[in-house]
C-alpha positions as CSV (number, residue, x, y, z in Angstrom):
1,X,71.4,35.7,-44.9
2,X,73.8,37.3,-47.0
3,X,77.1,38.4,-45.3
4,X,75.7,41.8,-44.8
5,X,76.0,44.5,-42.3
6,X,73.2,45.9,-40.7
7,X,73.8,49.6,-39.8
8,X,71.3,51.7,-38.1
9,X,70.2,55.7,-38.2
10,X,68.2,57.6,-35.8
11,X,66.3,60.0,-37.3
12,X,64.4,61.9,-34.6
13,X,62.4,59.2,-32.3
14,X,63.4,57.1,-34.6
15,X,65.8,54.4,-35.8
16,X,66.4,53.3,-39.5
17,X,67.9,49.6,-40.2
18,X,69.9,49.8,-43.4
19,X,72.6,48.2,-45.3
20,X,75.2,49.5,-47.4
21,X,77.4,48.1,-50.4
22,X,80.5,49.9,-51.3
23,X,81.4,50.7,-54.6
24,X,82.2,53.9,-57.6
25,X,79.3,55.7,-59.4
26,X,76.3,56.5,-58.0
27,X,74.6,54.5,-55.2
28,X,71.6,52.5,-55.8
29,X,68.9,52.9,-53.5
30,X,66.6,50.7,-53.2
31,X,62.8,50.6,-51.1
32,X,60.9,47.6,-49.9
33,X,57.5,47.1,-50.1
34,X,54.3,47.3,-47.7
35,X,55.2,44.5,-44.7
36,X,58.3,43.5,-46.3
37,X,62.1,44.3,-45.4
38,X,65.1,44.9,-47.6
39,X,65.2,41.2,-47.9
40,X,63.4,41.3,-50.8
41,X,65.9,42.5,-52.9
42,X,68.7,40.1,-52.0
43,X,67.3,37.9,-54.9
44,X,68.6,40.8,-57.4
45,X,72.0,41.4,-55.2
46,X,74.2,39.6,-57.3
47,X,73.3,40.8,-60.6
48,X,73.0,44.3,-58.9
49,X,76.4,44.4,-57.7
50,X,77.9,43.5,-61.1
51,X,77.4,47.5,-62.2
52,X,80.0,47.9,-59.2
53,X,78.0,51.2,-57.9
54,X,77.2,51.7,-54.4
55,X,73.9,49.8,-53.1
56,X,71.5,50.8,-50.2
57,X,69.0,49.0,-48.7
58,X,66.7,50.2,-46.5
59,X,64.1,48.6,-44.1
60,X,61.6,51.4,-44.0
61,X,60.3,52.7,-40.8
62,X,58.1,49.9,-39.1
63,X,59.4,47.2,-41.4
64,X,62.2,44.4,-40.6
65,X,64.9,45.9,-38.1
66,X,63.9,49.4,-38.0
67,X,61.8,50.6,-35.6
68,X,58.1,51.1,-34.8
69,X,55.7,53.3,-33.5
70,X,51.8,53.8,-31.9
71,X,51.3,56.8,-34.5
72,X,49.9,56.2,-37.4
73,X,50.7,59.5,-38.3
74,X,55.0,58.4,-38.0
75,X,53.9,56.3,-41.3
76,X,52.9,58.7,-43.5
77,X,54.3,58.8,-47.1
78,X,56.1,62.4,-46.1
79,X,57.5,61.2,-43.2
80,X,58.7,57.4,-44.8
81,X,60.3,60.1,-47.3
82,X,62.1,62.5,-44.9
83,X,63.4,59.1,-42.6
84,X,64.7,58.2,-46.0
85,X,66.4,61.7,-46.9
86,X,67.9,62.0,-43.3
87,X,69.7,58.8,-43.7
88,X,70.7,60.2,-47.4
89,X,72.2,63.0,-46.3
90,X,73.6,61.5,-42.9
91,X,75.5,59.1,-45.6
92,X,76.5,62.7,-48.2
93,X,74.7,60.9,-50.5
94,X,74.0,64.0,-53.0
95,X,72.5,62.5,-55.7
96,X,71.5,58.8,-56.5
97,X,69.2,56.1,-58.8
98,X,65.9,55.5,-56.6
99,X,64.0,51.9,-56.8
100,X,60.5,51.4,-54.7
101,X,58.3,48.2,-54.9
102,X,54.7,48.9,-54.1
103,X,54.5,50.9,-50.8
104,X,58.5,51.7,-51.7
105,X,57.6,53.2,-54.9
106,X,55.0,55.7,-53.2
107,X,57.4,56.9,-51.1
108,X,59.9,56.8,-54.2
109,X,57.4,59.4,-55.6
110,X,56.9,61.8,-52.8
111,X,61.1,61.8,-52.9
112,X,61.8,62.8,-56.7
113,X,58.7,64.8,-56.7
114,X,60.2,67.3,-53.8
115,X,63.8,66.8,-54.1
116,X,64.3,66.3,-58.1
117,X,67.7,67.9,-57.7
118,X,68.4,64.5,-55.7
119,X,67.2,61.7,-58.0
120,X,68.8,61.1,-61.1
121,X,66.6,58.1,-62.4
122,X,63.1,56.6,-60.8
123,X,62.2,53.1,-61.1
124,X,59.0,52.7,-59.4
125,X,57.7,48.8,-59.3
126,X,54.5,47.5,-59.0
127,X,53.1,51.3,-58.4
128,X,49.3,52.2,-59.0
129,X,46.6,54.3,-57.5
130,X,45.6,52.8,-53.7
131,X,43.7,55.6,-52.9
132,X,41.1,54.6,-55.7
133,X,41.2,50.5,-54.3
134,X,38.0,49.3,-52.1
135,X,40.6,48.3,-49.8
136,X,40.8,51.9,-49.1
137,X,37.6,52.9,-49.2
138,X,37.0,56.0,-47.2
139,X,34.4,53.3,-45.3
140,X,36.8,50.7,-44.5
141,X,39.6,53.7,-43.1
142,X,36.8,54.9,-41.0
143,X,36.2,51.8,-39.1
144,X,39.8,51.0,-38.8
145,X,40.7,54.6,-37.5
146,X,37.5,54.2,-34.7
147,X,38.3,51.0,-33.4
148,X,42.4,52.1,-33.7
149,X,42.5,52.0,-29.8
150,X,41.2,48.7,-29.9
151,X,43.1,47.0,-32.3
152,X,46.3,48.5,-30.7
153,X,45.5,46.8,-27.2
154,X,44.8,43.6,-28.7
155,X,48.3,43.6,-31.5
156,X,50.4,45.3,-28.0
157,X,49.7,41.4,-26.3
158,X,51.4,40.0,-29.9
159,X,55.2,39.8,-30.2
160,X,57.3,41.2,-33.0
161,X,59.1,38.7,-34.4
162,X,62.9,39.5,-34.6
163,X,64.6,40.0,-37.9
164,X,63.5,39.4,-41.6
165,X,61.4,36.8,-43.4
166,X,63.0,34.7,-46.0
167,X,61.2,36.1,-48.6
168,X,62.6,33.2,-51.1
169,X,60.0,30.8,-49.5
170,X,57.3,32.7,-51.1
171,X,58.8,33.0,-54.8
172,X,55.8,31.8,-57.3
173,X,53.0,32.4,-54.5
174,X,50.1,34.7,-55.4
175,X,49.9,38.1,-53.8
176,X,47.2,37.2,-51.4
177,X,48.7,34.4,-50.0
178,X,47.6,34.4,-46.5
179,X,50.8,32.2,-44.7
180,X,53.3,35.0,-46.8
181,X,51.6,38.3,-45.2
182,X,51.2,36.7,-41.9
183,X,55.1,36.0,-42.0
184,X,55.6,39.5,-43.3
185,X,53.4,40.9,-40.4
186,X,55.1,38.7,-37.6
187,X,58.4,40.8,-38.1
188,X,57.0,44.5,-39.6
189,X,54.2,43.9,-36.2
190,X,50.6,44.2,-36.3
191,X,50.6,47.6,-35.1
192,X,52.7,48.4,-38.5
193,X,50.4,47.1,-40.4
194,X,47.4,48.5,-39.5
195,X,49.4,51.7,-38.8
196,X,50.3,52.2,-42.4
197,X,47.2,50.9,-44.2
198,X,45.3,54.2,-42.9
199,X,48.4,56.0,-43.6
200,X,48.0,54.6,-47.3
201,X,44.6,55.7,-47.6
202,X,46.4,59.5,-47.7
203,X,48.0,58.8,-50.8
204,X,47.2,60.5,-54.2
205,X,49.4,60.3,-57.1
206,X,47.8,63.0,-58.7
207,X,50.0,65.1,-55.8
208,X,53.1,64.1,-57.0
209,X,53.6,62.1,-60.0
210,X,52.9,64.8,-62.6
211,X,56.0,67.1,-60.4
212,X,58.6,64.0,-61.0
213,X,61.2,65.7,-63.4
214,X,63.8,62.3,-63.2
215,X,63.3,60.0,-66.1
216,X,61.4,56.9,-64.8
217,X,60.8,53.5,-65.2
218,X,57.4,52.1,-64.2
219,X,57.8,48.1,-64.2
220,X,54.4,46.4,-63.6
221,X,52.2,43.2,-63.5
222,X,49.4,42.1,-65.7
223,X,48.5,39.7,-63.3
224,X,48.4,42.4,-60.6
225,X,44.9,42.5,-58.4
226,X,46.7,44.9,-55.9
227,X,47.1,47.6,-58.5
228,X,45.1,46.7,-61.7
229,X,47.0,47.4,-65.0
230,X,44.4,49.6,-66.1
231,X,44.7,51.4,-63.2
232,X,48.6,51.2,-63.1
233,X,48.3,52.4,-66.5
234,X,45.9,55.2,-66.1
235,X,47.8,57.1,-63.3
236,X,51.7,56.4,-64.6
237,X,50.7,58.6,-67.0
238,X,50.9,61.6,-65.2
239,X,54.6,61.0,-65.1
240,X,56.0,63.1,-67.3
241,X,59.5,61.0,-68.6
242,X,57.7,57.8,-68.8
243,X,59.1,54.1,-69.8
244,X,56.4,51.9,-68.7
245,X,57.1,48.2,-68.9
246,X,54.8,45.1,-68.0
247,X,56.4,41.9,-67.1
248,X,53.7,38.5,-66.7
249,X,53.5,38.3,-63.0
250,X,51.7,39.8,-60.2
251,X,52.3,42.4,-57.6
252,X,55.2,40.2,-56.5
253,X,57.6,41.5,-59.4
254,X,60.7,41.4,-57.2
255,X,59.7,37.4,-56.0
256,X,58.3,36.0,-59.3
257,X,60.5,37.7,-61.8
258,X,63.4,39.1,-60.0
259,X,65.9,38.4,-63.3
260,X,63.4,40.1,-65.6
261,X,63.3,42.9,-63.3
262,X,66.8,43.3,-62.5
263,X,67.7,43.3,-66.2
264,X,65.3,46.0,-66.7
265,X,67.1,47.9,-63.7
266,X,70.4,47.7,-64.4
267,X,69.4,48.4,-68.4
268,X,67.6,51.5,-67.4
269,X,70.2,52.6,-64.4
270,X,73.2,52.0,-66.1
271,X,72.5,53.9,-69.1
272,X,72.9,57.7,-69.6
């Protein structure tokens, strides 16, 4: 879509899709959200790359090129964050700016909250408390996590779509747009999607935020149902070096308003 080369990482039983940017400085490292691919961010590429610094994008484990698994255990936000710090230090990456959207940003959190001596900035996008959401109620998990051997037999007869969505079809759409997560879901598979929404229902930002020592920069919506803003705004809070911006969108910040974002990036990130 872009030129770029995918590169891939095995990390144990499994294999990270990734693509890298050269440049000077240090690297930009960027995490997609929940469904998604790195494809999201190619919307910012060009005003990213005019810093010059090195740029990483990652398809997380289950998600675009990388691969997938049965466990939903391989999903957890500890394990997304060790793939992630393999394929770091496989690169002698030693220390580096770290961007996450939504399901990106969770994993951005476990990261600078265990390895602070890693992370020189945080931006987390679109972040909140899912662990407090009626989509994750502990009621919903349960009936997911019983009927888990079902659901896999039925999503093991559906094909995984190969490659990436074009996320730029979607730019201006709601966050609940049915035909967009059904696109998402055709590439990341079924079985990664159901896979990491009980592996969400683990998360608790009271675990880590408060133990993130790199300054951060918490960009969100006020039009966001995913995370409310009262929400959002409640549990930022326990980050201790906090700039919280809120743009007028939804929980689509890197689709609806990529140039406001990406301003507020490269603002943040490019100052010392």
């Amino acid at each position: 879509m872009n030129g770029l080369k995918d590169r891939y990482f095995t990390t144990g039983q499994h294999t990270l899709c990734y693509q890298y940017i050269q440049g000077k400085g240090l690297p930009l490292v960027f995490l997609h959200g929940g469904t998604g691919s790195l494809s999201v961010w190619y919307l910012s590429l060009s005003e990213l790359k005019k810093s010059k610094r090195p740029i990483l994008l990652i398809d997380l484990f289950g998600h675009g090129k990388s691969s997938i698994s049965d466990d939903w255990h391989d999903y957890s936000l500890e394990n997304h964050a060790q793939y992630i710090l393999n394929l770091v230090a496989e690169l002698k990456i030693t220390k580096f700016d770290l961007i996450g959207h939504c399901l990106g940003s969770m994993i951005a959190s476990v990261i600078a909250s265990k390895q602070p001596s890693l992370v020189r900035k945080l931006v987390l996008i679109n972040p909140g408390g899912f662990n407090k959401s009626i989509y994750l109620s502990s009621f919903t998990v349960g009936i997911v996590r019983l009927l888990l051997p079902l659901i896999h037999l039925i999503t093991d007869r559906i094909p995984r779509k190969k490659g990436r969505p074009d996320e730029r079809k979607y730019i201006g759409n709601h966050e609940l747009y049915i035909p967009r997560f059904l696109d998402e879901v055709r590439y990341c598979s079924y079985k990664t999607a159901v896979n990491q929404f009980i592996a969400f229902s683990k998360w608790n930002e009271a675990k880590y935020y408060p133990n993130i020592k790199a300054p951060t920069l918490v960009i969100s919506g006020v039009k966001d149902i995913i995370f409310s803003p009262k929400t959002t705004h409640k549990v930022v809070g326990l980050i201790p070096k906090l700039n919280h911006v809120q743009l007028p969108t939804n929980h689509l910040a890197p689709l609806n308003m990529s140039s406001e974002m990406t301003e507020l990036i490269n603002v943040f990130t490019n100052n010392e």
